[in-house]
N, C-alpha and C positions, 0 to 999 in steps of 0.2 A: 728530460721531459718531466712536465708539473700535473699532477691532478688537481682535480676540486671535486669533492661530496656535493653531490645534487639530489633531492629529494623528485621521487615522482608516483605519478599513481597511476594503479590498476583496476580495473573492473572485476569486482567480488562479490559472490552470489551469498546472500545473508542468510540462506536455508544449506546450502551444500560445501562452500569457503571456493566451491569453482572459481580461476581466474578467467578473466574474457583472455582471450586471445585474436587482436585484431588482425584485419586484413595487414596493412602496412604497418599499426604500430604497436605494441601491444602496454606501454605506458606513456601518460601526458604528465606535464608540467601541473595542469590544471586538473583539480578532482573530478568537475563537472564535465571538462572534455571525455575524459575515462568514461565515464556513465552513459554521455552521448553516445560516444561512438559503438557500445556495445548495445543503447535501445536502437540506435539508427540501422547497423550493421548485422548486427549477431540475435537476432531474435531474443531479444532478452527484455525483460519487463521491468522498469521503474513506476514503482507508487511514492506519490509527493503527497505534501499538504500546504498548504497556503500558511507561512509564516508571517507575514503583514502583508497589508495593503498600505500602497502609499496614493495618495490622493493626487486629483490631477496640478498641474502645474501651468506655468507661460509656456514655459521649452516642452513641453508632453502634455497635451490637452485630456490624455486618457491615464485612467486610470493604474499601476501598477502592479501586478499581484508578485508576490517574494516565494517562491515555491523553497521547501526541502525534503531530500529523498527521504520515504519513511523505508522504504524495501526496494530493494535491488535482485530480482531473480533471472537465472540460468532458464534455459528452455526447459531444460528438465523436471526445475523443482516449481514449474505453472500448476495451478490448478484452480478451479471454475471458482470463484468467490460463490456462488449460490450452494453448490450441491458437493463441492469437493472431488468431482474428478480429474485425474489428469490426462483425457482424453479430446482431443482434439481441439484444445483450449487456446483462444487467443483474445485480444484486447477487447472490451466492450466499444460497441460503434454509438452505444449512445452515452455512456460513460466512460472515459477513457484511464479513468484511474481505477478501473476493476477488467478485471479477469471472468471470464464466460466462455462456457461448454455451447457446442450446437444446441441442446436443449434450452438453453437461456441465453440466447442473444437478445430477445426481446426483453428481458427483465429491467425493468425499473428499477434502481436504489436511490435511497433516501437522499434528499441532502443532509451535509455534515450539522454536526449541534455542534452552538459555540459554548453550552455548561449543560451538566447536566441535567440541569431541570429542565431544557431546551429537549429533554429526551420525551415523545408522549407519551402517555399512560396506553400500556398495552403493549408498544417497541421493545426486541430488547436486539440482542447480537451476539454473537457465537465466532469462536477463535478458528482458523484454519484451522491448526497442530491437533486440536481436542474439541469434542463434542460437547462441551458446556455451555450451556446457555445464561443468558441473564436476560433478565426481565423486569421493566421497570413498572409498578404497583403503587398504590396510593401511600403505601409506607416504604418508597424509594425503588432499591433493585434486588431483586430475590434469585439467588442462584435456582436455574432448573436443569434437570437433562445431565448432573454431573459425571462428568466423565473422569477417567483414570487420573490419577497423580491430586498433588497439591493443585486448588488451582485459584489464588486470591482477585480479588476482584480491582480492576486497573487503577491506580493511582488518581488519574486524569486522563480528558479526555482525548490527549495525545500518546496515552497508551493503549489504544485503540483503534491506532490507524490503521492498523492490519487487519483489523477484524472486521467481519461482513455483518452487519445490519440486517435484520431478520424482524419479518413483522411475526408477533407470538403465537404461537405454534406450529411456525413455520418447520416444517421437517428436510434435514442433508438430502 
């Protein structure tokens, strides 16, 4: 009898290293099946971002959007993108790529900036992990609110996906 090395993937929570453990499978072939079947199945939460748009075609008259996962979480490691609890938190019904407490299902969030100067004067956004705010001012973004540790301000604005959007002086 002969083997073969096969590669496959599992559902891993980016806050806790939990692995999903499916009903029937508990790893796929494909990374993106892995991911489904633990947002489909197992109450678990993916945040995407829109990597391209591909424009319409003959064969697809509509549009394309190119999604990739920015976060991956366990039920455990949810918490309300407005205010930080981890109580009785599930998916936004009016944004589906954020996370809300009963207290804020009705909240609004912004749409994304494609650069930073796309940020308005007055906006700024604040990390899950830490209480540091940034604020964006007529001489760019000014750290407020600084909370414990190191905490450098994002590369770009796909270092950010995680973070919740806060109009200034908005309080956790």
């Amino acid at each position: 009898m002969s083997t073969k090395e096969v590669i496959y993937h599992q559902a891993q929570c980016d806050k806790c290293q939990e692995i999903y453990e499916g009903d029937e499978y508990t790893a796929w072939g494909d990374p993106g099946m892995a991911v489904e079947d633990a947002t489909n199945n197992g109450e678990w939460f993916e945040r995407t971002r829109i990597v391209r748009i591909e424009p319409p075609t003959e064969d697809n008259p509509h549009e394309r959007r190119v999604y990739e996962t920015v976060e991956l979480l366990c039920r455990h490691c949810q918490t309300c993108d407005v205010c930080g609890t981890d109580l009785f938190v599930t998916r936004s019904e009016i944004d589906d790529n954020h996370l809300v407490c009963v207290n804020h299902e009705e909240h609004e969030f912004p749409e994304a900036w494609a650069t930073w100067e796309d940020v308005p004067l007055g906006i700024g956004f604040r990390g899950h992990d830490h209480p540091t705010t940034w604020l964006r001012d007529a001489d760019g973004f000014t750290m407020k609110d600084h909370g414990p540790g190191n905490v450098s301000f994002p590369a770009d604005l796909n270092d950010i996906a995680p973070f919740v959007r806060a109009e200034a002086g908005d309080q956790a």
